[in-house]
C-alpha positions in Angstrom: 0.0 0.0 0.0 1.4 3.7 -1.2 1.9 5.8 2.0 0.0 8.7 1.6 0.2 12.7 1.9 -2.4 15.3 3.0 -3.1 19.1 2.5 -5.5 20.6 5.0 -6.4 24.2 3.7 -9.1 26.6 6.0 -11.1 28.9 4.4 -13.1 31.9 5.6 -16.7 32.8 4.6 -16.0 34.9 1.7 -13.0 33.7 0.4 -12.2 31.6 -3.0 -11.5 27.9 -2.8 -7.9 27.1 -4.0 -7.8 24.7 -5.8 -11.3 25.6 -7.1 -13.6 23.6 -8.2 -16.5 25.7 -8.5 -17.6 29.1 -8.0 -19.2 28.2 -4.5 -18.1 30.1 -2.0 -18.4 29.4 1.6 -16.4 28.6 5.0 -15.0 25.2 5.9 -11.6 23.1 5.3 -10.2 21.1 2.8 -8.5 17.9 2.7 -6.3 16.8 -0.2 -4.8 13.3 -0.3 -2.5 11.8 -2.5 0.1 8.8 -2.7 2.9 10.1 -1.5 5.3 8.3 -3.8 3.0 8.4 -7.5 1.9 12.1 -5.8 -1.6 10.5 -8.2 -5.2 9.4 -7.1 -5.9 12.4 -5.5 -9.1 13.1 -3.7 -10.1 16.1 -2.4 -12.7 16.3 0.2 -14.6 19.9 1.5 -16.2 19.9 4.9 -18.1 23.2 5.4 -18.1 25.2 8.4 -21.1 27.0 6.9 -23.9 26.7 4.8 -22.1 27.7 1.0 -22.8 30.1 -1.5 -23.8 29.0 -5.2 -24.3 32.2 -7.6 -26.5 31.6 -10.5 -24.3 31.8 -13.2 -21.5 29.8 -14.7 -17.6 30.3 -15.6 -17.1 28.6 -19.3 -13.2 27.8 -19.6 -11.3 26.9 -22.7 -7.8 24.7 -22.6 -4.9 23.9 -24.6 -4.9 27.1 -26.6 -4.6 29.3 -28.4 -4.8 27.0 -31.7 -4.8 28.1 -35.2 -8.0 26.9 -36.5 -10.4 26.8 -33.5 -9.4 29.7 -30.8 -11.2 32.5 -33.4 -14.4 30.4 -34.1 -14.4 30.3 -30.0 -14.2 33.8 -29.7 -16.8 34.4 -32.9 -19.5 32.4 -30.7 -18.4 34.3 -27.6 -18.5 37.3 -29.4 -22.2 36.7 -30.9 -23.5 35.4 -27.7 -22.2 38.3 -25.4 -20.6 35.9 -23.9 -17.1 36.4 -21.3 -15.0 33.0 -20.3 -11.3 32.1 -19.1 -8.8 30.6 -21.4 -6.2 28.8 -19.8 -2.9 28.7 -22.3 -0.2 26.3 -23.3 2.9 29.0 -23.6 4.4 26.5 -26.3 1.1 27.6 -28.1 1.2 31.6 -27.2 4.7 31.9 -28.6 3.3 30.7 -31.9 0.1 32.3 -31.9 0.6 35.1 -30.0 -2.1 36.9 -32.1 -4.4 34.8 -31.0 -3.6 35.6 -27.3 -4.4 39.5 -28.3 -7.3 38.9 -29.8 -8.9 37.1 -26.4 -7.6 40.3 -24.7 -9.2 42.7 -26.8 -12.2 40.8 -26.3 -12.4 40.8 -22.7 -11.6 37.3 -21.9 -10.0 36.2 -18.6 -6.5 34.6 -19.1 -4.7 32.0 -17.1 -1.7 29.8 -17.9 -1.9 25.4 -18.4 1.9 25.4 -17.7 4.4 25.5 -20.8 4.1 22.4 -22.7 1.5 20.5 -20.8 3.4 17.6 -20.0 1.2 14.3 -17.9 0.8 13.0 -15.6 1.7 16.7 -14.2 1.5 16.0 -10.6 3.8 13.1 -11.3 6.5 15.3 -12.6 9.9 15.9 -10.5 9.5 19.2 -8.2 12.1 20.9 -10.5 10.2 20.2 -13.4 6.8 21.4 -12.3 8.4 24.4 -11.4 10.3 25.1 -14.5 6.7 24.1 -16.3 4.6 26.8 -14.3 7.2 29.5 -14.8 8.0 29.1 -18.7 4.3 29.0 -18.8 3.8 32.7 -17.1 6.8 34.1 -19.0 5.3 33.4 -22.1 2.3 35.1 -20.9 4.3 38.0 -19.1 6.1 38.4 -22.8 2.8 39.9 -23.8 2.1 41.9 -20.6 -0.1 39.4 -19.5 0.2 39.1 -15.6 -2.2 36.3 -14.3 -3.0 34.9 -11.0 -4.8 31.5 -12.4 -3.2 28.2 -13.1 -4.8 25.3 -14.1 -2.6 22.3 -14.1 -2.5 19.4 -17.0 -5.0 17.0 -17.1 -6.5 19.0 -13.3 -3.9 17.5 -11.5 -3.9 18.8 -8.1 -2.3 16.9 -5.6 -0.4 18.6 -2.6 3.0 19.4 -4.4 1.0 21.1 -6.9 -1.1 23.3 -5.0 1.7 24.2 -2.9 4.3 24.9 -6.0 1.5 27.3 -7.2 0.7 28.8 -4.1 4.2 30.3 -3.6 4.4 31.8 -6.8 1.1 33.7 -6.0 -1.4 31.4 -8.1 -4.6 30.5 -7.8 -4.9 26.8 -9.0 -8.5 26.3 -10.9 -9.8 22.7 -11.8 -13.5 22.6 -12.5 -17.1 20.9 -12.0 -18.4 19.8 -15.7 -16.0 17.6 -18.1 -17.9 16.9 -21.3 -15.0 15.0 -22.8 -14.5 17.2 -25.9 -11.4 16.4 -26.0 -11.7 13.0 -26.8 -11.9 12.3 -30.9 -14.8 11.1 -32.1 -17.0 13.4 -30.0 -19.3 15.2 -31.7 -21.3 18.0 -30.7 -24.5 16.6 -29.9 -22.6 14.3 -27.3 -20.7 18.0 -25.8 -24.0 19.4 -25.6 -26.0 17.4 -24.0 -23.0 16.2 -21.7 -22.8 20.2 -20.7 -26.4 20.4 -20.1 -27.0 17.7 -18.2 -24.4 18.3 -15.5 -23.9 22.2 -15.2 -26.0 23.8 -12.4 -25.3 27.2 -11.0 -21.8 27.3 -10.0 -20.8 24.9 -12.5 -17.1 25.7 -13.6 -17.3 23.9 -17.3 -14.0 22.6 -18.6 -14.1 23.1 -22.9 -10.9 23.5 -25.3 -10.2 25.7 -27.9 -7.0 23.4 -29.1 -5.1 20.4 -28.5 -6.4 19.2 -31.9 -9.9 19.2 -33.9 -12.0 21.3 -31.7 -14.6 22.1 -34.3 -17.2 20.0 -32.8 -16.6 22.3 -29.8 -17.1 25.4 -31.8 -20.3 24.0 -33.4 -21.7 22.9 -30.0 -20.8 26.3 -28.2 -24.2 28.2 -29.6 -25.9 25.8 -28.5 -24.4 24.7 -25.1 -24.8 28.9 -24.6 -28.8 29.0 -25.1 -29.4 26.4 -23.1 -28.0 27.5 -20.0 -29.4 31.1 -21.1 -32.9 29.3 -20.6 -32.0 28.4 -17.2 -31.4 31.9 -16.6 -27.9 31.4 -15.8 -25.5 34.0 -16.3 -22.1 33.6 -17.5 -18.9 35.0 -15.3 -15.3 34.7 -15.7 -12.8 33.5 -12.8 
């Protein structure tokens, strides 16, 4: 049996979760456990101290950006739908397309870093590596005059080592609630939708990429992931 390791974090009423999962907000502590050799399998459990917070509205987040053919049909959609979200960015992928990057600033959008060249299993990776990863993937960003505070780590890994690397280099680490599996090939857009759909509720972080391959069925889903949490009367917020 792995030994394993724990991270207990305390929050206060009004303060952000880190990591965050959602956009609830409430007091309590969280526990994060992981093996403490594979630093994988991690759970994360929240006990609140209080009852917690849920705005109605929703944070839409695109990863593994910004790509050439899919990052400007995600801000088209965006765009039409009056839409704001949070693009977390591969720096391997803003030093090509650093165009790209401008564009989702002049549109408003929320930026975060997804480390440099979004190597897996993250948490896995040697402490020195991890490191080097998050801080390649801010300079990129910093190149720009882009100075974020949100990190969201490869594949959402987030046990202890993570957290705490992030932590000390004033970061926010951001996982999220709804997976629809976009980036799986083969999905289509029907499958996104209705994936999105059925789990988001208010609060929902929804996870979504605008690269890392073929994203058009993410593109043609978007309009229609959109109106359907518009009919919930959902709003739509950025982190």
């Amino acid at each position: 049996m792995e030994p394993l390791e724990r991270m207990v974090l305390d929050f206060g009423p009004g303060d952000v979760h880190d990591p965050e999962f959602s956009l609830e907000r409430g007091a309590g502590r969280e526990t994060i456990t992981a093996g403490a050799i594979s630093h994988r399998g991690v759970s994360t459990v929240f006990d609140p101290a209080a009852p917690v917070s849920r705005p109605k509205a929703v944070a839409l987040t695109f990863d593994d950006g910004p790509w050439e053919d899919s990052t400007g049909g995600v801000l088209g959609v965006l765009a039409k739908e009056h839409v704001k979200a949070t693009f977390f960015l591969v720096g391997r992928q803003v030093r090509r397309f650093p165009e790209l990057v401008r564009d989702e600033l002049k549109a408003g959008m929320t930026i975060g870093s997804h480390s440099f060249s979004h190597p897996q299993p993250f948490g896995s990776l040697p402490p020195a590596t991890i490191d080097r990863e998050i801080d390649q993937g801010l300079e990129t960003l910093s190149e720009l005059g882009v100075h974020t505070k949100l990190f969201r780590p490869p594949g959402g890994a987030v046990p202890p080592r993570v957290v705490t690397t992030a932590r000390a280099k004033g970061l926010r680490t951001v996982v999220w609630t709804v997976d629809p599996a976009d980036w799986r090939p083969g999905a289509t857009p029907d499958q996104i939708t209705d994936s999105v759909l059925r789990q988001t509720k208010p609060g929902s972080i929804v996870l979504l990429h605008d690269g890392g391959g073929d994203r058009s069925a993410t593109v043609e889903a978007l309009p229609r992931i959109i109106d359907g949490l518009k009919k919930r009367k959902l709003s739509f917020t950025t982190l």
